[in-house]
C-alpha positions as CSV (number, residue, x, y, z in Angstrom):
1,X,-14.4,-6.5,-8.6
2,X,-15.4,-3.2,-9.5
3,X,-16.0,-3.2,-13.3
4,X,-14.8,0.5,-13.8
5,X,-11.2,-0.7,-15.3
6,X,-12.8,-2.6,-17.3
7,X,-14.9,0.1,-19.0
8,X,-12.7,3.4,-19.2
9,X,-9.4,4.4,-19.8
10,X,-7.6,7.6,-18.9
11,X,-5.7,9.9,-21.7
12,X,-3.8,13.4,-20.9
13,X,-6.1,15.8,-21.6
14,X,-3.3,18.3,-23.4
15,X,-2.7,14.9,-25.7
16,X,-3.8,15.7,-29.7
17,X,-4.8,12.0,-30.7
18,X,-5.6,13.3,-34.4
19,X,-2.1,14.3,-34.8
20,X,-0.4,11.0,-33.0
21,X,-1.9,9.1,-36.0
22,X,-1.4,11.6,-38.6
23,X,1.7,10.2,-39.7
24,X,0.9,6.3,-40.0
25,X,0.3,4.7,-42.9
26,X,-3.0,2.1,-42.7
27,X,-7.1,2.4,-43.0
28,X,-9.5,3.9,-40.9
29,X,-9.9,0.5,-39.5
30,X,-6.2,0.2,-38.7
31,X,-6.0,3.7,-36.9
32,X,-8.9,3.1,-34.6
33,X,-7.7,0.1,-33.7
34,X,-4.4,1.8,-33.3
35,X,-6.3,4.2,-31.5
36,X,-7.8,2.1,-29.0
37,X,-4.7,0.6,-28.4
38,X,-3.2,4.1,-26.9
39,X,-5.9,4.6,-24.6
40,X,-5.4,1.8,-23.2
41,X,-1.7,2.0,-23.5
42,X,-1.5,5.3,-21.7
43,X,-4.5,4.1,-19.1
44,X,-1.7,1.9,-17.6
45,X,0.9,4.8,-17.4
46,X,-1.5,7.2,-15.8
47,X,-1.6,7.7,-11.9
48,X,-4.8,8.3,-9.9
49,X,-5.7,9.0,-6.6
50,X,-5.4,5.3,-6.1
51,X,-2.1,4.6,-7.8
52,X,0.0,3.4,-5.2
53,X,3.0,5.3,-4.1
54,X,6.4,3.1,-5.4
55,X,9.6,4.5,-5.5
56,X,9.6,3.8,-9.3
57,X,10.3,7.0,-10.9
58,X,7.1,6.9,-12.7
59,X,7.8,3.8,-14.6
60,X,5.5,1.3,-14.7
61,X,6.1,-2.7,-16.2
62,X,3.6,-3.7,-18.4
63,X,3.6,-7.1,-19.7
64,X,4.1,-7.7,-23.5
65,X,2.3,-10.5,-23.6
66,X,-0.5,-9.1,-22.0
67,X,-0.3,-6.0,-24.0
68,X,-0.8,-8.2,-27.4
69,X,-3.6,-10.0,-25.9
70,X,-5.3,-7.1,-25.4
71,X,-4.3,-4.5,-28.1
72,X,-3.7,-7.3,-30.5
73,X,-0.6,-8.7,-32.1
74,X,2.2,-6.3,-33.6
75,X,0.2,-3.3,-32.3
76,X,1.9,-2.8,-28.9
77,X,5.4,-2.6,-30.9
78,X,3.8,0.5,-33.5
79,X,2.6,2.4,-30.5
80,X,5.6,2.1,-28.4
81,X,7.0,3.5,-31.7
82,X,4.4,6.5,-32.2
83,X,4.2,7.4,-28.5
84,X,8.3,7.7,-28.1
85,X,8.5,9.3,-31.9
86,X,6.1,12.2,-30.5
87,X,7.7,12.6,-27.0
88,X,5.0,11.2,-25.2
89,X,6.4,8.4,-23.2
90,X,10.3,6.7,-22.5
91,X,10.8,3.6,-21.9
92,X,13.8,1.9,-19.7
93,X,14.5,-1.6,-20.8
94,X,14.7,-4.9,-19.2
95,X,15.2,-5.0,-15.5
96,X,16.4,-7.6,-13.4
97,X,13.9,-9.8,-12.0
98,X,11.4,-9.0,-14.7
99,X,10.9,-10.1,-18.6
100,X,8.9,-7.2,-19.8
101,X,9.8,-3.2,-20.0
102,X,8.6,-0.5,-18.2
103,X,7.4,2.9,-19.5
104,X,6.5,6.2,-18.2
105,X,4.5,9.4,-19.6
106,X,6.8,12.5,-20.1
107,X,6.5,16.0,-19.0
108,X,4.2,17.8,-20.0
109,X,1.8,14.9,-19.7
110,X,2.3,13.7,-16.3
111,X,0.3,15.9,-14.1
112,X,-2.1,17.8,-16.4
113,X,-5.5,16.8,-16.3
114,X,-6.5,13.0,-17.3
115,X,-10.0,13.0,-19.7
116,X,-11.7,9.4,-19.1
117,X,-12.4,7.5,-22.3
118,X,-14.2,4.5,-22.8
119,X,-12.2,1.3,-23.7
120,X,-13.7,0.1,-27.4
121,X,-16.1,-3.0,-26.9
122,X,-13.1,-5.1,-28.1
123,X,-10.7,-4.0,-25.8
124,X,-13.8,-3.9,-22.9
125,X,-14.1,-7.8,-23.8
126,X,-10.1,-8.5,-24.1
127,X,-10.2,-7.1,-20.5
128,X,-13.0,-8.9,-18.9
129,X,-11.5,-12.6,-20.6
130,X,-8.3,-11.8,-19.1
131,X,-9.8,-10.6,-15.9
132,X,-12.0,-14.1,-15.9
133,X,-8.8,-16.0,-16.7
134,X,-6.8,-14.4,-14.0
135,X,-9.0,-15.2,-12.0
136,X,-9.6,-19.1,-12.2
137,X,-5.9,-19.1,-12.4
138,X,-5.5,-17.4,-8.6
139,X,-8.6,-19.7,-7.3
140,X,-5.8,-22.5,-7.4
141,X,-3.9,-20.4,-5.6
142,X,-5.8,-19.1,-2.7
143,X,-5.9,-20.4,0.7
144,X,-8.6,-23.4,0.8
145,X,-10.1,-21.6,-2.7
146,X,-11.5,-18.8,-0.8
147,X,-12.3,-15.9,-2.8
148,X,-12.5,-12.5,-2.0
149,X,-16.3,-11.8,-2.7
150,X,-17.2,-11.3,1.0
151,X,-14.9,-8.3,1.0
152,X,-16.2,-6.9,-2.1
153,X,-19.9,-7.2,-1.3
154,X,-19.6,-4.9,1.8
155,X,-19.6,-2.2,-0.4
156,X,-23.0,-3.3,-1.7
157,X,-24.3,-4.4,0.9
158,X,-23.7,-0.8,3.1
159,X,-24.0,2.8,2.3
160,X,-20.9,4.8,3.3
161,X,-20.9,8.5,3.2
162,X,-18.9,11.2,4.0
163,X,-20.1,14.5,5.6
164,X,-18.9,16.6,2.7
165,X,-19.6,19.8,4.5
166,X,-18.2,19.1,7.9
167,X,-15.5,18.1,6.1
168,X,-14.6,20.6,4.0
169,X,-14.5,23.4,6.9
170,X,-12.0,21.2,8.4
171,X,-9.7,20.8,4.8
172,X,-10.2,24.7,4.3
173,X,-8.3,25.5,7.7
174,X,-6.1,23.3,7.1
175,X,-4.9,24.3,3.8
176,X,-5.1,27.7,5.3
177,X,-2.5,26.7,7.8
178,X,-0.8,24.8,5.5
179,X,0.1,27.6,2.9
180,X,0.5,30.4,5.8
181,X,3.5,27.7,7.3
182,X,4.9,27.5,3.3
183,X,4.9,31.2,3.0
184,X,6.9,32.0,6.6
185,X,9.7,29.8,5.3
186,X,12.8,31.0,4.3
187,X,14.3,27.7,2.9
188,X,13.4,27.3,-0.4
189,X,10.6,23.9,-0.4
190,X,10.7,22.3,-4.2
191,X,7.0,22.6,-5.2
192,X,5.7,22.3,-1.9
193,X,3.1,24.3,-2.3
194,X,1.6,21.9,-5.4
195,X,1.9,19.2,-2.6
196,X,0.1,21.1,-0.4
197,X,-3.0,21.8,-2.9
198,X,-2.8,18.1,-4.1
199,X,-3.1,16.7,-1.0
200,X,-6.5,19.1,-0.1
201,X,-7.4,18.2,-3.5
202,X,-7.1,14.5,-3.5
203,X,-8.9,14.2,-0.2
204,X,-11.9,16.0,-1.7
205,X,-11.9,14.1,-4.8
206,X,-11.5,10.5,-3.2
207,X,-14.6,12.0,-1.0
208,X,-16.8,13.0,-3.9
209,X,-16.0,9.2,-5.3
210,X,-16.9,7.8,-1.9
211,X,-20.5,9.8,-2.0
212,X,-21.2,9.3,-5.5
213,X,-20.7,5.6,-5.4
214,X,-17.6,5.3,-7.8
215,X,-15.6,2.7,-5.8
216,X,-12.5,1.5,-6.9
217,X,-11.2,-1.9,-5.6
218,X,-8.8,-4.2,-6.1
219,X,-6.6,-7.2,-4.8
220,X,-2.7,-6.5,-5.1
221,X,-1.0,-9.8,-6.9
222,X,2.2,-9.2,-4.7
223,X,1.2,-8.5,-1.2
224,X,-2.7,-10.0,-1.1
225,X,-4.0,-6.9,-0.2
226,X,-7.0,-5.2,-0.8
227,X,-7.5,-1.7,-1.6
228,X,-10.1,0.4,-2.3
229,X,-11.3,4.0,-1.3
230,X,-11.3,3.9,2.0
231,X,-7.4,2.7,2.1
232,X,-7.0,5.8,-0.4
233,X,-8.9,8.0,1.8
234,X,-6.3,10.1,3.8
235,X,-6.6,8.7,7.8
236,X,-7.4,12.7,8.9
237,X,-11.0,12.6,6.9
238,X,-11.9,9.0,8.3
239,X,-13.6,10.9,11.2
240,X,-16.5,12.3,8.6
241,X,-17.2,8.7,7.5
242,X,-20.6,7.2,8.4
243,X,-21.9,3.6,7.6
244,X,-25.7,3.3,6.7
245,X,-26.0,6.9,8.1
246,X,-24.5,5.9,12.0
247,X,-21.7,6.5,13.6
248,X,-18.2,4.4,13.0
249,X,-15.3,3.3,14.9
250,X,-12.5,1.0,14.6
251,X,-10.5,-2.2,15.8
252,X,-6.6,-2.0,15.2
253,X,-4.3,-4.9,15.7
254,X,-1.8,-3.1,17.4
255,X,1.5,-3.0,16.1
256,X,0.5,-5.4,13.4
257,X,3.9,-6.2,11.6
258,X,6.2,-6.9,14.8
259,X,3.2,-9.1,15.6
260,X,2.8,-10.8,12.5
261,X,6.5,-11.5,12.2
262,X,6.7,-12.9,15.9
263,X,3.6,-15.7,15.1
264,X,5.9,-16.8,12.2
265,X,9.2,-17.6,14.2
266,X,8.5,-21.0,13.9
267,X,9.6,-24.3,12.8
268,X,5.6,-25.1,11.6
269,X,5.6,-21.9,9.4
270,X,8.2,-23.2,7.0
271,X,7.6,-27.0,7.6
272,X,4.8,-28.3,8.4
273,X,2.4,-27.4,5.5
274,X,-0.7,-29.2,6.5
275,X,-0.6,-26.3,9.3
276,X,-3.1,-23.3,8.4
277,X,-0.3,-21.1,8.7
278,X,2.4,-22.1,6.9
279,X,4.7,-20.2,3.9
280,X,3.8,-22.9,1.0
281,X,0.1,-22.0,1.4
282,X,0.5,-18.2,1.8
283,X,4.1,-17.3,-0.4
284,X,4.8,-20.6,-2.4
285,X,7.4,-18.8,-4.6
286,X,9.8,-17.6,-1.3
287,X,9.2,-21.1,0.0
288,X,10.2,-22.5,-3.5
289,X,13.3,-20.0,-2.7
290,X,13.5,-21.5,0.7
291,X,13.7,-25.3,-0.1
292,X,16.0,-24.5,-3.4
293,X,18.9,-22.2,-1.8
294,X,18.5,-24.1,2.0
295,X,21.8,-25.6,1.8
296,X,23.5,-22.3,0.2
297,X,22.2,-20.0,2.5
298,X,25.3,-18.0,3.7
299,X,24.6,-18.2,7.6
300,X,24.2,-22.3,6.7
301,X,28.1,-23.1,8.7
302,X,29.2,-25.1,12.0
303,X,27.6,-24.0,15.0
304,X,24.2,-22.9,13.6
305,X,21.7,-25.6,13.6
306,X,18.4,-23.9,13.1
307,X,16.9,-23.1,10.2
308,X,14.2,-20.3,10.8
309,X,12.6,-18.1,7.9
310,X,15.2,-19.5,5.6
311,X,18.4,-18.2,7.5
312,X,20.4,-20.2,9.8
313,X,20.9,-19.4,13.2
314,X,23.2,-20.4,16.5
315,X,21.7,-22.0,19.8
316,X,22.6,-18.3,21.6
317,X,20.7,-16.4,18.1
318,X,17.6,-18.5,18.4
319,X,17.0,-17.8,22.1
320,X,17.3,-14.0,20.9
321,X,14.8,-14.1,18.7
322,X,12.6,-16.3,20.9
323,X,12.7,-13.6,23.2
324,X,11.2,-11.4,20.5
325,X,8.7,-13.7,19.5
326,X,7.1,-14.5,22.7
327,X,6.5,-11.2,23.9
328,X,3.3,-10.1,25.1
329,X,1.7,-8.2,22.3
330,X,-1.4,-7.7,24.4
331,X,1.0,-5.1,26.0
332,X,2.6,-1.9,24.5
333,X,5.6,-3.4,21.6
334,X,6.5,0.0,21.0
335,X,6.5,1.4,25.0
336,X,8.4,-2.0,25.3
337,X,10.9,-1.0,23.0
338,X,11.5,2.9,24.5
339,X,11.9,0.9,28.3
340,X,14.4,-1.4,27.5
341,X,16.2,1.0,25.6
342,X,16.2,3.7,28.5
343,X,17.3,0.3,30.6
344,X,19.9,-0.9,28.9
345,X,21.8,2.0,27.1
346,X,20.4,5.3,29.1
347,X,23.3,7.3,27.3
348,X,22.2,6.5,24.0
349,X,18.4,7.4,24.6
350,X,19.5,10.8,26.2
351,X,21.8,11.4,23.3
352,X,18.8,11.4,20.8
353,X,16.0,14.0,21.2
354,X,13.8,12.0,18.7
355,X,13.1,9.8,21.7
356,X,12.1,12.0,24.0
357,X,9.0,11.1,21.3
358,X,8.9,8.5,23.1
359,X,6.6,4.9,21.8
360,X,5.0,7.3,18.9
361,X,8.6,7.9,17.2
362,X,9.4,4.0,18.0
363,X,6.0,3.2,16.2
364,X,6.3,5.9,13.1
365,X,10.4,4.5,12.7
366,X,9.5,0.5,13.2
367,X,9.3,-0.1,9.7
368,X,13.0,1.0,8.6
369,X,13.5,-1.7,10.3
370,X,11.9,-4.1,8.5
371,X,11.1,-3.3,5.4
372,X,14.1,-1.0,4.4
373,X,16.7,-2.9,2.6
374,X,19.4,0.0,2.0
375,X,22.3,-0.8,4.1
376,X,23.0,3.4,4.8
377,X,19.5,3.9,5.5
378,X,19.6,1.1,8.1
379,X,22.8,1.8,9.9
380,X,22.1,6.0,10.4
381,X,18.6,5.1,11.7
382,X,18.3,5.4,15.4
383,X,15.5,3.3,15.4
384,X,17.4,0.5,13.7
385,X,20.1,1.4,16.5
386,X,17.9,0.8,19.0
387,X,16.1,-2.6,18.4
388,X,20.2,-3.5,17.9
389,X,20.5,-3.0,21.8
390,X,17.4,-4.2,22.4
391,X,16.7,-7.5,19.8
392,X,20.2,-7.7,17.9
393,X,18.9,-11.0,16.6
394,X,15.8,-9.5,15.2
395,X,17.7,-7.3,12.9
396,X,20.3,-9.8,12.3
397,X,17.2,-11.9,11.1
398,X,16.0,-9.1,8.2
399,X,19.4,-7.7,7.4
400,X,20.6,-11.8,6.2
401,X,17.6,-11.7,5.0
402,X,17.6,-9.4,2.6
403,X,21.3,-10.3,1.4
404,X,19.9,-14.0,1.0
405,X,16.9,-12.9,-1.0
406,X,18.1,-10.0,-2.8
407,X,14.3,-10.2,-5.2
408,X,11.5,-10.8,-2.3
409,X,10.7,-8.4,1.0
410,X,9.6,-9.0,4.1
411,X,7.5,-6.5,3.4
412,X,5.1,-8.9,1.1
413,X,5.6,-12.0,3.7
414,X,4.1,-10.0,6.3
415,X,1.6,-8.8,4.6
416,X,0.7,-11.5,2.8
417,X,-0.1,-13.0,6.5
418,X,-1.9,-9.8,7.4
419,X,-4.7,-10.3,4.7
420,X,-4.4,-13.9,5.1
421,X,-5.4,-13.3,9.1
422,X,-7.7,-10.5,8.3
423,X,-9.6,-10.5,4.8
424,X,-9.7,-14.7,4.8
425,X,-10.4,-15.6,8.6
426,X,-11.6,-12.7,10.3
427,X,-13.8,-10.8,7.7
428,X,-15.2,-14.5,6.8
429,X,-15.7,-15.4,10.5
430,X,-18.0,-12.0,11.0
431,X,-20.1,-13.1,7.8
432,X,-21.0,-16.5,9.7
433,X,-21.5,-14.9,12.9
434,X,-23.5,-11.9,12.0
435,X,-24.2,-10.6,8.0
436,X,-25.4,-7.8,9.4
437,X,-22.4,-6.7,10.8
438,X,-21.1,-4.2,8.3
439,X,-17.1,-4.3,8.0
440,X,-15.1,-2.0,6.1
441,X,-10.7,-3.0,6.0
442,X,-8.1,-1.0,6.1
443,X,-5.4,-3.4,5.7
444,X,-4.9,-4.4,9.8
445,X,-7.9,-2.5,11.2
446,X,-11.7,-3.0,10.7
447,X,-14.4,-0.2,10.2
448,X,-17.5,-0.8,11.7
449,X,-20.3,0.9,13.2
450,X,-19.7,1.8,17.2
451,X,-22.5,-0.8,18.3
452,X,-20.8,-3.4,17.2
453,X,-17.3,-2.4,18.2
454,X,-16.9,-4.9,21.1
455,X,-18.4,-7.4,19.1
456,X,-16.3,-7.2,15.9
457,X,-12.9,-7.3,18.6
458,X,-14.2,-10.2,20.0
459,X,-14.4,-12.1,16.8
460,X,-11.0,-10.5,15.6
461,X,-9.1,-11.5,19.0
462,X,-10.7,-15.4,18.9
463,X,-10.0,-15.8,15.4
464,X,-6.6,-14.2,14.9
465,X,-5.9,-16.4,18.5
466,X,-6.9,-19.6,16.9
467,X,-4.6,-19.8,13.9
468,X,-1.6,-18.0,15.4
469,X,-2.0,-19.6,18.7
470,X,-0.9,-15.9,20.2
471,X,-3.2,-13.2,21.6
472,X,-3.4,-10.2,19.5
473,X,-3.1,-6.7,20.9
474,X,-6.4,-5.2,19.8
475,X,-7.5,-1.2,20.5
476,X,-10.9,-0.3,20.1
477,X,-11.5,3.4,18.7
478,X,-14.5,5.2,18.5
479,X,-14.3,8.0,15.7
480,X,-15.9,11.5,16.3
481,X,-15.0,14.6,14.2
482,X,-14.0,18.2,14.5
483,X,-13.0,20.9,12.5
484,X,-10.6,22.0,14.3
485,X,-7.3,21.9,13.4
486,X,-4.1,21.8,16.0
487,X,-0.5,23.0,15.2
488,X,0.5,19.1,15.8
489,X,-1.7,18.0,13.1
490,X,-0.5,21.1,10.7
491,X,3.3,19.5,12.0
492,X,2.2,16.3,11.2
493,X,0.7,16.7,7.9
494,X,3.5,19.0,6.7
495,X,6.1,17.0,7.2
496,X,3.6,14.2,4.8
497,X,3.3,16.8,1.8
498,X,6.5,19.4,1.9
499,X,9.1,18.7,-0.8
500,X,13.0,19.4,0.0
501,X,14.5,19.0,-3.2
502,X,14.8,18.3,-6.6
503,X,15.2,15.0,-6.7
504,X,12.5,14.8,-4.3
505,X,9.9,16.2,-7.0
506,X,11.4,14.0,-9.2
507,X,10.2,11.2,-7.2
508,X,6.9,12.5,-6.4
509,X,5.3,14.2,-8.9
510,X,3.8,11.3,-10.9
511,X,1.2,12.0,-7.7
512,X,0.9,15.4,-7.7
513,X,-1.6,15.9,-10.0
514,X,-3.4,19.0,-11.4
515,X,-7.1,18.2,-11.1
516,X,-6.5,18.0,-7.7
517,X,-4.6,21.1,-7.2
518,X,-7.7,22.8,-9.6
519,X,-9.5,21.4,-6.7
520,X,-7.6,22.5,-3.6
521,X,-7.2,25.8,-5.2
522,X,-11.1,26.1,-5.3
523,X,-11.8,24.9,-1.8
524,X,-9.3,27.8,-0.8
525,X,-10.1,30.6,-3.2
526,X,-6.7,30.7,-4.5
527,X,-7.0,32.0,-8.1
């Protein structure tokens, strides 16, 4: 791992730290450490351009007892006190599911510029202990003790770069595009035109990381995944990325969660765990849930025998979703999908002009299906609708699912497969085969340089076919650039950054942040 968060801290750059600790009684030792203590403090409340969106509100859950470890006893409970006394930060008490608060900066301080400060050596040393103990604690934890090094290394190992120049023609006509579409508008569009700025902004700034070496990586507790740069990088600048100075390209697993989901429809997933694949190894606590709450699942009645994915299910359901779960991914899911629908129920596909979209509005909608627990969102979605005609048992499967096990998602089952599959068996399988293979993830693709495309699908298709005992759909993709910029990208990319409403800024603008717009603004020549 990256030692960067171990070494510096973030503070809010219109922040006076003199006067915070004006008021508090104590020696110059007891402020500094006091001191420290609120960098780091605020470090964990501050977004980046690696922050991961959440619906959260801003508030972030930071663990007391990791807080004292670090800050030191009693301290965390004084600068809760300090910060809220001077309007810095609120805090929303306990939530269900969790035993520790969460916190989040106030305005003014949540989009102004952060200045980086370096942690004190004591809380540099508190941070790499913890780190060390976290991670002989998740070594017990990991599928057959496999770390994560491999992953890490490749950004060692390789030189990525990104054509700055190239690049930044292509950002300027966009934003240019951009702004002129925000302008034309009559509807009012809440801060849109901070999004807009942001998002140019952010794209540069992630860029000037990438070039400059200052990677940020990191393996997410919840869902296995690993992020870094590259997964922060908007998808519209991959096309400037090189890898020791050549040429890149990509293998996708195509539609990688309906995949995912349909290798898991199976009695061995949940049973069997001297399998590979099963849930013990890969989720133990939802197959703790599982074996506790199998006899008080609600579908658990007369007339449904099978158990799969910890919801019971009739003879007739079970064939339904064994119709799901042995189609062909090798073909087109999401073309699958649009068929069948225009087969089954033609006057519902004619009724909504989203699907004259056709597979590309299936794939962008799939995952309201799956990962979208909100019972309105779900039942005015007409992708939702459509898989209903088409697999009713499919989203019979998630919606029990998510009334069963109100606390865990789908969302981090699937994707806990996905790095299983990709960062554990595939990236490791390339190592052995070839080391000099350079291979960069991005959750369910692989970055690599265009010679060895075929290569790297090869080893992806064999592996991933091995352990799931179902061929993957894989799409090779060779990445070129341009600078120009269509209307369809300006369409798409608009509809990514425009704001509707008030309570839409409310839920995005722990992202929008002012350093970037300082640097979108300066890209653009906007005073």
């Amino acid at each position: 791992m990256d030692d960067y968060f171990y070494k510096y801290g973030r503070v809010p750059s219109n922040l006076n730290m003199v006067e915070l600790l004006e008021g508090v009684d104590g020696n110059k030792t007891k402020k500094q450490y006091l001191k420290d203590g609120i960098v780091y403090f605020l470090s964990k409340l501050s977004k980046d351009n690696y922050s991961q969106f959440k619906k959260d509100e801003g508030f972030v859950i930071l663990n007391e007892e990791i807080l004292s470890n670090v800050i030191g006893k009693d301290r965390p409970s004084i600068i809760v006190k300090i910060l809220i006394s001077n309007d810095v930060v609120e805090v929303k008490n306990y939530r269900n599911g969790h035993q520790s608060r969460s916190y989040r900066l106030k305005e003014p301080y949540i989009t102004t510029i952060f200045n980086e400060v370096e942690f004190s050596e004591r809380i540099k040393n508190k941070l790499w202990e913890y780190h060390l103990k976290r991670e002989e604690m998740d070594s017990g934890t990991q599928i057959n003790n496999i770390s994560y090094t491999h992953v890490f290394n490749q950004f060692k190992k390789n030189r990525i770069q990104i054509d700055i120049s190239n690049m930044n023609i292509f950002l300027k006509n966009l934003g240019i595009q951009l702004i002129n579409k925000h302008q034309h508008l009559k509807k009012e569009q809440y801060h849109t035109y901070s999004s807009i700025l942001n998002y140019i902004g952010k794209s540069i700034e992630i860029a000037k990381d990438i070039n400059e070496d200052k990677f940020r990586m990191s393996i997410a507790n919840s869902n296995k995944r690993f992020h870094s740069n590259l997964t922060s990088l908007p998808k519209i600048i991959r096309p400037f990325l090189t890898i020791n100075g050549d040429s890149i390209g990509e293998v996708d697993l195509n539609a990688s969660q309906p995949y995912i989901l349909s290798t898991i429809l199976n009695d061995n997933f949940i049973l069997n765990d001297s399998n590979y694949l099963n849930l013990k190894n890969i989720y133990p606590e939802l197959y703790t849930d599982f074996i506790n709450l199998k006899t008080a699942v609600p579908s658990n009645k007369k007339g449904n025998p099978n158990y799969m994915l910890g919801i019971y299910f009739s003879d007739k359901e079970l064939q339904g979703l064994k119709e799901f779960s042995e189609f062909d991914f090798s073909k087109d899911f999401y073309q699958h999908i649009t068929n069948k629908g225009w087969e089954t129920n033609p006057e519902y596909m004619s009724s909504k002009k989203k699907f004259r979209d056709g597979r590309d509005y299936i794939k962008k909608h799939i995952m309201t299906l799956l990962f979208d627990k909100n019972k309105t969102h779900r039942n005015n979605d007409s992708v939702v609708k459509l898989v209903k005609l088409v697999y009713p048992e499919l989203n019979e499967l998630v919606e029990r699912f998510y009334v069963t096990y109100s606390q865990r998602d789908i969302s981090v089952l699937l994707q806990r497969v996905e790095s299983f599959l990709m960062l554990q068996n595939v990236c490791l399988k390339i190592e052995k085969i070839n080391q000099s293979i350079p291979y960069f993830t991005i959750h369910d693709s692989i970055i690599t340089n265009t010679n060895y495309l075929e290569t790297v699908k090869t080893i992806v298709q064999e592996t991933i076919n091995n352990i799931t005992v179902k061929t993957p759909g894989l799409k090779i993709k060779v990445i070129t650039h341009s600078t120009e910029v269509t209307n369809k990208l300006v369409n798409e990319i608009w509809n990514k950054v425009k704001i509707t409403s008030p309570g839409h800024y409310d839920k995005m603008k722990w992202y929008i942040l002012q350093k970037n717009i300082d640097t979108g603004k300066e890209l653009l020549g906007i005073q």
